[in-house]
Backbone and ligand atoms as CSV (ligand in chain L), in Angstrom:
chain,resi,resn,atom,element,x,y,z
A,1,UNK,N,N,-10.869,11.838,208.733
A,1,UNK,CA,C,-10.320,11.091,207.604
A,1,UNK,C,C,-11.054,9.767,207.477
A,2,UNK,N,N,-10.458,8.777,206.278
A,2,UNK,CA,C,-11.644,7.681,206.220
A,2,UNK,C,C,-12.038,6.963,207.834
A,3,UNK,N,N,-12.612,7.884,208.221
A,3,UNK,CA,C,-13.309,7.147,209.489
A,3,UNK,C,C,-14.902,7.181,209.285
A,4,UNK,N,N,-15.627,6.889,208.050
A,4,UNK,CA,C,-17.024,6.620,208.337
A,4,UNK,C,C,-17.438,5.948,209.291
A,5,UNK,N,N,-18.917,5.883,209.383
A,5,UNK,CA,C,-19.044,5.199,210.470
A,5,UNK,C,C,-20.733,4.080,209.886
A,6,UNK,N,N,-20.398,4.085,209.199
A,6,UNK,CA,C,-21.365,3.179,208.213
A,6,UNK,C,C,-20.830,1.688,208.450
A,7,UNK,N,N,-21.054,1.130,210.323
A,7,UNK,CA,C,-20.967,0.052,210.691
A,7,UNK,C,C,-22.044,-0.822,210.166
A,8,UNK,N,N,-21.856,-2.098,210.014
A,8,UNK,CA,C,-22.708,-3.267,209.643
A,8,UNK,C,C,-21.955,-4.798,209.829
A,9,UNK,N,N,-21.980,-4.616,211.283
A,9,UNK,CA,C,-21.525,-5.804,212.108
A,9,UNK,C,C,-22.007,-7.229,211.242
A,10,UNK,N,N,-22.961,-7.261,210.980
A,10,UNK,CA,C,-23.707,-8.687,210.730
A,10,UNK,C,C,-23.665,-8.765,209.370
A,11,UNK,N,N,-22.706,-7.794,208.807
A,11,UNK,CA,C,-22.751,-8.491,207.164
A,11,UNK,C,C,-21.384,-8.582,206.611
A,12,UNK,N,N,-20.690,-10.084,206.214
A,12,UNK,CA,C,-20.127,-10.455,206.144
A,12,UNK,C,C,-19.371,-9.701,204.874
A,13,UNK,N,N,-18.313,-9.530,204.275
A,13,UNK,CA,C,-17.652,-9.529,202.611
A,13,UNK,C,C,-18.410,-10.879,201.766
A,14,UNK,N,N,-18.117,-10.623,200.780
A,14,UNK,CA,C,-19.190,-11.788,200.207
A,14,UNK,C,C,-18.362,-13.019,200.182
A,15,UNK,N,N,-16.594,-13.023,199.939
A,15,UNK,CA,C,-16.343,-14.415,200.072
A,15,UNK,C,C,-16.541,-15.068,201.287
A,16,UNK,N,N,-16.868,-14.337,202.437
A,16,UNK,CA,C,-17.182,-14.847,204.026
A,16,UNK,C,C,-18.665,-15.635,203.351
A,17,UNK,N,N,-19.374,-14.635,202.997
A,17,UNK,CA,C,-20.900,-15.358,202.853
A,17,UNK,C,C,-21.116,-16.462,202.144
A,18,UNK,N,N,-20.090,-16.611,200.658
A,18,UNK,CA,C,-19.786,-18.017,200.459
A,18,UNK,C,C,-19.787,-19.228,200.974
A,19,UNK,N,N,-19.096,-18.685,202.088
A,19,UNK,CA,C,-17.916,-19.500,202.506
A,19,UNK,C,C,-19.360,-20.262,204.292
A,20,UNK,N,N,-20.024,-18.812,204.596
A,20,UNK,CA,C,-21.288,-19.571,204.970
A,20,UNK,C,C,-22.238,-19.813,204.898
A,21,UNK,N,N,-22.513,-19.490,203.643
A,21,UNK,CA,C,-23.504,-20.225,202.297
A,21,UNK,C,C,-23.091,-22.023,202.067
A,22,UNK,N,N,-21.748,-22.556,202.181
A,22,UNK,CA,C,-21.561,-23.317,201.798
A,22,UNK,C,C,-21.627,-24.541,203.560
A,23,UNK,N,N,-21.126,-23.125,204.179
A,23,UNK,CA,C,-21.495,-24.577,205.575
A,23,UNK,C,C,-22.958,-24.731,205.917
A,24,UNK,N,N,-23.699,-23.971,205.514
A,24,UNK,CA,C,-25.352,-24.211,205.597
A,24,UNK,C,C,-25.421,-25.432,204.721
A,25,UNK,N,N,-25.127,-25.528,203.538
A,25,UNK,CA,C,-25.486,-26.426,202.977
A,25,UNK,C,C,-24.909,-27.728,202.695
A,26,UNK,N,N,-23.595,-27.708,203.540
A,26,UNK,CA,C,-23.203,-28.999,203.997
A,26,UNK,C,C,-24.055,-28.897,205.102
A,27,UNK,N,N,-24.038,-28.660,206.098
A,27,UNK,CA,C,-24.743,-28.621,207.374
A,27,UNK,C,C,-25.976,-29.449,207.096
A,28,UNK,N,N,-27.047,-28.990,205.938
A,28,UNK,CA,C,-28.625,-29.321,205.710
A,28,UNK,C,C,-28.005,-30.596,204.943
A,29,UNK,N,N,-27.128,-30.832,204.195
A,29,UNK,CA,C,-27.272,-32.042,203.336
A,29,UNK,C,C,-26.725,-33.344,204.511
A,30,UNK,N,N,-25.665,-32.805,205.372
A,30,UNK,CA,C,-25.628,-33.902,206.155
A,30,UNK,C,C,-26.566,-34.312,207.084
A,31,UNK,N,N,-27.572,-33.247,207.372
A,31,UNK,CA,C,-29.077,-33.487,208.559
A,31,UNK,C,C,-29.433,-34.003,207.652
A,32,UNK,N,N,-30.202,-33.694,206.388
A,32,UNK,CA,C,-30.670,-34.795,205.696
A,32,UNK,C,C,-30.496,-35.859,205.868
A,33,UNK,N,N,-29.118,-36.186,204.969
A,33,UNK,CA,C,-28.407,-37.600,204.894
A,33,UNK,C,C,-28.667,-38.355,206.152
A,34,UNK,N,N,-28.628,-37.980,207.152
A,34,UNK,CA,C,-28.860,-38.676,208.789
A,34,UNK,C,C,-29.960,-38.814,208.762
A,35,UNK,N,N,-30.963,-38.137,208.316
A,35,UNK,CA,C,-32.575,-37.465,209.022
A,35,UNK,C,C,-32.226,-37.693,210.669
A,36,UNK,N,N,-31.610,-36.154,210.395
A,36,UNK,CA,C,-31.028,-35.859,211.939
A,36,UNK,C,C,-31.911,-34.393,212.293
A,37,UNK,N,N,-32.889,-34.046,211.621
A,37,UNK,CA,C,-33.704,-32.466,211.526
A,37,UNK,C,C,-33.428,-31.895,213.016
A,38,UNK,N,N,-34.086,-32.780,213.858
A,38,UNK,CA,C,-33.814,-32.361,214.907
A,38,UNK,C,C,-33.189,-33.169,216.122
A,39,UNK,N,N,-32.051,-32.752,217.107
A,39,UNK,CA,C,-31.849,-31.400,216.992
A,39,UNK,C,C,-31.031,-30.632,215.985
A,40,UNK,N,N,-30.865,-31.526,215.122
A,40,UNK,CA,C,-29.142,-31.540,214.009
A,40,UNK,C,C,-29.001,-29.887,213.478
A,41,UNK,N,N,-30.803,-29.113,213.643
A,41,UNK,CA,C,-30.747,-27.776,212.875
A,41,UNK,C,C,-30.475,-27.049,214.147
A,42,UNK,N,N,-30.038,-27.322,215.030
A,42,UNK,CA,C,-30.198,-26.177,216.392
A,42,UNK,C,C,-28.380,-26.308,216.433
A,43,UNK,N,N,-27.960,-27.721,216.514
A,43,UNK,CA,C,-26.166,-27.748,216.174
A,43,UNK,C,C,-25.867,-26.862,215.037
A,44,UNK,N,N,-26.444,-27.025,213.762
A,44,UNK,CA,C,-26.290,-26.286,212.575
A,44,UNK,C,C,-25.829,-24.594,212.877
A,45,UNK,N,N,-27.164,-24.464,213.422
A,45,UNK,CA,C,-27.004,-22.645,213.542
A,45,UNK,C,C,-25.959,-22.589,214.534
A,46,UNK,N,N,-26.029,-23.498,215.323
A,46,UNK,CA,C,-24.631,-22.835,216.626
A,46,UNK,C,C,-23.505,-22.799,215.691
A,47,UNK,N,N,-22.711,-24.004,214.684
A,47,UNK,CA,C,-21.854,-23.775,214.398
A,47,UNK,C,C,-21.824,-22.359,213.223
A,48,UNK,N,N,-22.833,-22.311,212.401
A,48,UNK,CA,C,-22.362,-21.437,211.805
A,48,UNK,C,C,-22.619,-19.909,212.383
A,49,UNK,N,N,-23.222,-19.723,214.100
A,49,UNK,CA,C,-23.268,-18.574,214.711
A,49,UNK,C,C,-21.441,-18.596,214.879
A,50,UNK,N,N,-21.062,-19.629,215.725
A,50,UNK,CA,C,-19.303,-19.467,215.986
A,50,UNK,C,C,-18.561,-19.112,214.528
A,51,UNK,N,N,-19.374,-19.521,213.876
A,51,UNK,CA,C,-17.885,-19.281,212.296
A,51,UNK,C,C,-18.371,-17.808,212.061
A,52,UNK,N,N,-19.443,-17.209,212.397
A,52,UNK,CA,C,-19.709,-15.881,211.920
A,52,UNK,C,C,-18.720,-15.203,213.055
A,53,UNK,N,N,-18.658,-15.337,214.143
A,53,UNK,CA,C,-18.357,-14.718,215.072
A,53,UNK,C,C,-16.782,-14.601,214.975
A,54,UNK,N,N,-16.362,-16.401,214.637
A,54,UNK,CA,C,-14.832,-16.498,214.171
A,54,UNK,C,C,-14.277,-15.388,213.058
A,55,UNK,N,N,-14.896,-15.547,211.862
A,55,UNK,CA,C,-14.870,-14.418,211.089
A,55,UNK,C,C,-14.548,-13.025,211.267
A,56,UNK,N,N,-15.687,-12.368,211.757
A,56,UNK,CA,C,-15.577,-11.283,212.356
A,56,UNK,C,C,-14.400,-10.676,213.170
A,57,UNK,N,N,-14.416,-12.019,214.023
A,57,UNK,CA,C,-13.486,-11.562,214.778
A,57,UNK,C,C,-11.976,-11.256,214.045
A,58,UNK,N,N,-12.135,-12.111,213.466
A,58,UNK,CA,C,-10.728,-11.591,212.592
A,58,UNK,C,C,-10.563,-11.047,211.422
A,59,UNK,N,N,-12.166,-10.675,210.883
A,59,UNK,CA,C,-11.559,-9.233,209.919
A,59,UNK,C,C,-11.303,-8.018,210.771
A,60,UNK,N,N,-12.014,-7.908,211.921
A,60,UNK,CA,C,-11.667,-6.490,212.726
A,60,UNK,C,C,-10.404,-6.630,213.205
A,61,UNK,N,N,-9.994,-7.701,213.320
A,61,UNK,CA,C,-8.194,-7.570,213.935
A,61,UNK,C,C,-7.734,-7.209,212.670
A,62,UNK,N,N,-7.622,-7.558,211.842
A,62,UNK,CA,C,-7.137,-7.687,210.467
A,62,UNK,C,C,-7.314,-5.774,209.931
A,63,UNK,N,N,-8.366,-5.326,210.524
A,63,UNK,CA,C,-8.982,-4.131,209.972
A,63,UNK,C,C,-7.919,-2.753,210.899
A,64,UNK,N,N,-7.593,-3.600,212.093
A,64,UNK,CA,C,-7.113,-2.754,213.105
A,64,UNK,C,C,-5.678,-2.627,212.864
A,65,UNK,N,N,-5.248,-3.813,212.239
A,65,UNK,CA,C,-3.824,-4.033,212.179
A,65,UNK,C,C,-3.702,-3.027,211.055
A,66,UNK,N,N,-4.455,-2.925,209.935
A,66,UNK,CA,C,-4.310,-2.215,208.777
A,66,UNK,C,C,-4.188,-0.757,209.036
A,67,UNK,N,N,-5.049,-0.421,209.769
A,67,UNK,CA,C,-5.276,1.137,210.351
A,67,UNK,C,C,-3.934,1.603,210.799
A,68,UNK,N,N,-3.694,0.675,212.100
A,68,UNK,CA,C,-2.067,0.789,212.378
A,68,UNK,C,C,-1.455,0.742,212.063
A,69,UNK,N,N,-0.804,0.502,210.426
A,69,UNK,CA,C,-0.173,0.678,209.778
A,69,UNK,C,C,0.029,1.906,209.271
A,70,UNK,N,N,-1.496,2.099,208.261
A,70,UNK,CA,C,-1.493,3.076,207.791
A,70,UNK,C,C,-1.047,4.608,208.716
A,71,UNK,N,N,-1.272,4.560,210.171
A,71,UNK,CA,C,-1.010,5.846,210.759
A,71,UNK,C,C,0.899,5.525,211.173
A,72,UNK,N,N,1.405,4.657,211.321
A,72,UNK,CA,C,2.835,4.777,211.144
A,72,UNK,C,C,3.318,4.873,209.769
A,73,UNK,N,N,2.893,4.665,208.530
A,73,UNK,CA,C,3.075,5.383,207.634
A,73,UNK,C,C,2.785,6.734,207.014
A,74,UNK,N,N,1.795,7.537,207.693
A,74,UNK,CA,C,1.467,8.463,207.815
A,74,UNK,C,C,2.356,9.517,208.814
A,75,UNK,N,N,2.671,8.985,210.013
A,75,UNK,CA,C,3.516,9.585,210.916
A,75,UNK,C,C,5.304,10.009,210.174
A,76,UNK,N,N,5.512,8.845,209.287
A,76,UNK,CA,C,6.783,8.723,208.886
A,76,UNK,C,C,6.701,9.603,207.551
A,77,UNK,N,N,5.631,9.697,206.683
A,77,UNK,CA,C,5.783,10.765,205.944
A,77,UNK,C,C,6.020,12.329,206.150
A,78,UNK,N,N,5.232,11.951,207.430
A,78,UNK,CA,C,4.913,13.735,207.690
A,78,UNK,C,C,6.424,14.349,208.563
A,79,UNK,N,N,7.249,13.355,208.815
A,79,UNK,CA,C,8.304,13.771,209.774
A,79,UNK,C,C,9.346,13.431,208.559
A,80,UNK,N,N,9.117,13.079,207.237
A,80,UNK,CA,C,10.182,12.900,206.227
A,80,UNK,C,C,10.085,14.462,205.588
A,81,UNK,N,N,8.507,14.936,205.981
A,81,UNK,CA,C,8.708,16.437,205.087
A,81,UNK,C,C,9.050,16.926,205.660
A,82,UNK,N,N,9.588,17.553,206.682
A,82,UNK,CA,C,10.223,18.451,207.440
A,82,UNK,C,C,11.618,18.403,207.731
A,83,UNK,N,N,11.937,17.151,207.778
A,83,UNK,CA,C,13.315,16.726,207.973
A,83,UNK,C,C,14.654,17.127,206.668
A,84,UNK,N,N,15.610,17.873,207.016
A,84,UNK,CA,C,16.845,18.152,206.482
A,84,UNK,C,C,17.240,17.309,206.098
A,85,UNK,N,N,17.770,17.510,204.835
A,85,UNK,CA,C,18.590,16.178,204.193
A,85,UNK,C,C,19.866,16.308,204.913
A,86,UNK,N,N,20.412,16.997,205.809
A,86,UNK,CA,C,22.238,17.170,206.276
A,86,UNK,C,C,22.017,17.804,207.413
A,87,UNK,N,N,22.453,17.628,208.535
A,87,UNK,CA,C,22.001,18.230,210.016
A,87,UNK,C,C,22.678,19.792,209.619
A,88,UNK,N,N,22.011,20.917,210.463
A,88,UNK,CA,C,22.363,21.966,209.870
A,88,UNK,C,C,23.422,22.067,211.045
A,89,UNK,N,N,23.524,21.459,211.828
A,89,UNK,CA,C,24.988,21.539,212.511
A,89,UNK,C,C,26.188,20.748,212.073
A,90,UNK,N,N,26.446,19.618,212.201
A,90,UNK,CA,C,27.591,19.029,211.562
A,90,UNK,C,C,27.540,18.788,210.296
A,91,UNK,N,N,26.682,18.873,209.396
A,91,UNK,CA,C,26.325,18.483,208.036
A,91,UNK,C,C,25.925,17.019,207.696
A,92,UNK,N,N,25.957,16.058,208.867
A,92,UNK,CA,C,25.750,14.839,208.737
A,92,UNK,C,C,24.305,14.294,207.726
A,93,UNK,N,N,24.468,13.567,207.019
A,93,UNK,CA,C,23.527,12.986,206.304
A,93,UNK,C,C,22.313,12.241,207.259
A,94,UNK,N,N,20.934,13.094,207.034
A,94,UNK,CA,C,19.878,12.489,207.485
A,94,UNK,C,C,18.633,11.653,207.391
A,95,UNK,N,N,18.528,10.866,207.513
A,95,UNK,CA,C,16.850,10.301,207.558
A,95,UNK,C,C,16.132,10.192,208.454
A,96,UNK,N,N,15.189,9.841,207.839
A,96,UNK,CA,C,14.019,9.714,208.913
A,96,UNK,C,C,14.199,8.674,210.103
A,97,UNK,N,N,14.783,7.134,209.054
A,97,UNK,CA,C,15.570,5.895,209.758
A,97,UNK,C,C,16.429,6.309,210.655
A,98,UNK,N,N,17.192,7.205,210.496
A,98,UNK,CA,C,18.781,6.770,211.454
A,98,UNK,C,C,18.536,8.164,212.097
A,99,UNK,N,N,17.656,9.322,212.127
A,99,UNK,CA,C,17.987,10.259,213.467
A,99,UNK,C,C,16.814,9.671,214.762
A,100,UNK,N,N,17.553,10.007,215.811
A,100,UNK,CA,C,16.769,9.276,217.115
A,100,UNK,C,C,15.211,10.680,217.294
A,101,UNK,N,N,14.261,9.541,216.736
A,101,UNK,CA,C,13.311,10.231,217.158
A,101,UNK,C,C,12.890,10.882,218.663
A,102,UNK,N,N,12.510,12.181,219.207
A,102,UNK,CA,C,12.527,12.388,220.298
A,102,UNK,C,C,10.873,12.439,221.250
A,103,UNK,N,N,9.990,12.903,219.841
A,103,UNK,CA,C,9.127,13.409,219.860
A,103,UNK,C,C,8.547,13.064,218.444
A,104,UNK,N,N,7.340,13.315,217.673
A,104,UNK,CA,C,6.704,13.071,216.303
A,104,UNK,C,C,7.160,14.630,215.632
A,105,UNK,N,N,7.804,15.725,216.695
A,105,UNK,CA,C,7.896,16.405,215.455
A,105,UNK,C,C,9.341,17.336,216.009
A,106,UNK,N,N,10.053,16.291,216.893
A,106,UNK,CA,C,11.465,16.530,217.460
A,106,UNK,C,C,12.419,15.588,217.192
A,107,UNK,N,N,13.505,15.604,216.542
A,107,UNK,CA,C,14.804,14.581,216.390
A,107,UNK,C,C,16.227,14.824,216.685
A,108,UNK,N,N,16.781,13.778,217.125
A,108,UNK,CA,C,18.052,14.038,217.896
A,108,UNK,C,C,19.153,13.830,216.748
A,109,UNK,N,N,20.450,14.740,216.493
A,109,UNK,CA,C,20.906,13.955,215.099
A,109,UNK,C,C,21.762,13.072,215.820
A,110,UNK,N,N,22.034,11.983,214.566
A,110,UNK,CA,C,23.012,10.829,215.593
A,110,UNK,C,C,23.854,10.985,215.198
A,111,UNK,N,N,24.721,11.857,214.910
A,111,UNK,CA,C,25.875,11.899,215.316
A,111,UNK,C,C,26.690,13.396,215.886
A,112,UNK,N,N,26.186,14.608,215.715
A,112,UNK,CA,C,26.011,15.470,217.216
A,112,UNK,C,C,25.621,15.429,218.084
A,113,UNK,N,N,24.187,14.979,217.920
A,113,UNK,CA,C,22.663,15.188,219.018
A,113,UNK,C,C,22.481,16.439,219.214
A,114,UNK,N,N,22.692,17.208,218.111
A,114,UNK,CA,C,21.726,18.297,217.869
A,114,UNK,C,C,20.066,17.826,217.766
A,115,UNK,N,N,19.653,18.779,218.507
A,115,UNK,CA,C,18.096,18.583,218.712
A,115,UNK,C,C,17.159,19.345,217.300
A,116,UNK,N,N,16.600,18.738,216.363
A,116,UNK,CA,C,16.213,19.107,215.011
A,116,UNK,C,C,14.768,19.298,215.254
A,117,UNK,N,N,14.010,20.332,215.364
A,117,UNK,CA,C,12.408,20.743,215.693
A,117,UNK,C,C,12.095,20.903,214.129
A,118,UNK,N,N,10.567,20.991,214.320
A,118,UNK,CA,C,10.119,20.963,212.733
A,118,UNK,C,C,9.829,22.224,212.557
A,119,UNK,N,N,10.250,22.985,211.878
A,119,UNK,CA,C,10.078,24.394,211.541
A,119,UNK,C,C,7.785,25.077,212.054
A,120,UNK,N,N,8.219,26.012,212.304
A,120,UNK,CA,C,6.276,26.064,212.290
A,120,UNK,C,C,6.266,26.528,210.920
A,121,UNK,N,N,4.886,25.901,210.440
A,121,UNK,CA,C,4.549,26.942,209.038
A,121,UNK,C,C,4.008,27.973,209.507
A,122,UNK,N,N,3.880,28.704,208.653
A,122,UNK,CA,C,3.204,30.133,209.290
A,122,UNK,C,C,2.033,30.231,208.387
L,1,ZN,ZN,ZN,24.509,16.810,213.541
């Protein structure tokens, strides 16, 4: 599923590149302004190596958190299609929310604890 693998570590979204498009060029206008060239361009690149790195680092958290979402919403659909609207033992009204999950494709009802398996398709 969308799992390409068309990695490209070193290239930013473009409002990132803006964003260090714009500290380069504060960076060069304040070496200027000083005539600080050197070492002022060797500080320059360090900081904007850490803001790339800062970045990064937190679109991939950001990227991971998303993923993890998406597969607990995925998990919760797929256990909403199988699931009985009324336990076929006491008739109790079911969801996905309120029966005690046992397993991803086993549920306990809560209020028998009849054990509810997901039918096999055939
Ligand atoms: Zn029940």
């Amino acid at each position: 599923m969308g799992d390409n693998q068309t990695r490209e570590e070193d290239k930013l979204p473009l409002p990132w590149q803006r964003i260090q498009g714009a500290i380069w060029l504060l960076g060069l206008a304040l070496i200027a302004w000083q005539d600080w060239w050197w070492p002022g361009i060797l500080v320059l690149v360090a900081i904007s190596g850490l803001t790339q790195a800062g970045i990064q680092l937190y679109l991939n958290r950001q990227q991971e958190q998303r993923q993890s979402v998406d597969r607990g919403a995925q998990l919760e659909r797929e256990r909403a299609e199988w699931l009985p609207d009324v336990c076929p033992k006491c008739g109790g009204p079911l969801s996905v929310a309120t029966v005690k999950w046992t397993s991803p494709t086993t549920a306990d009802c809560p209020y028998c604890k009849a054990n509810l398996k997901r039918p096999d398709r055939a």
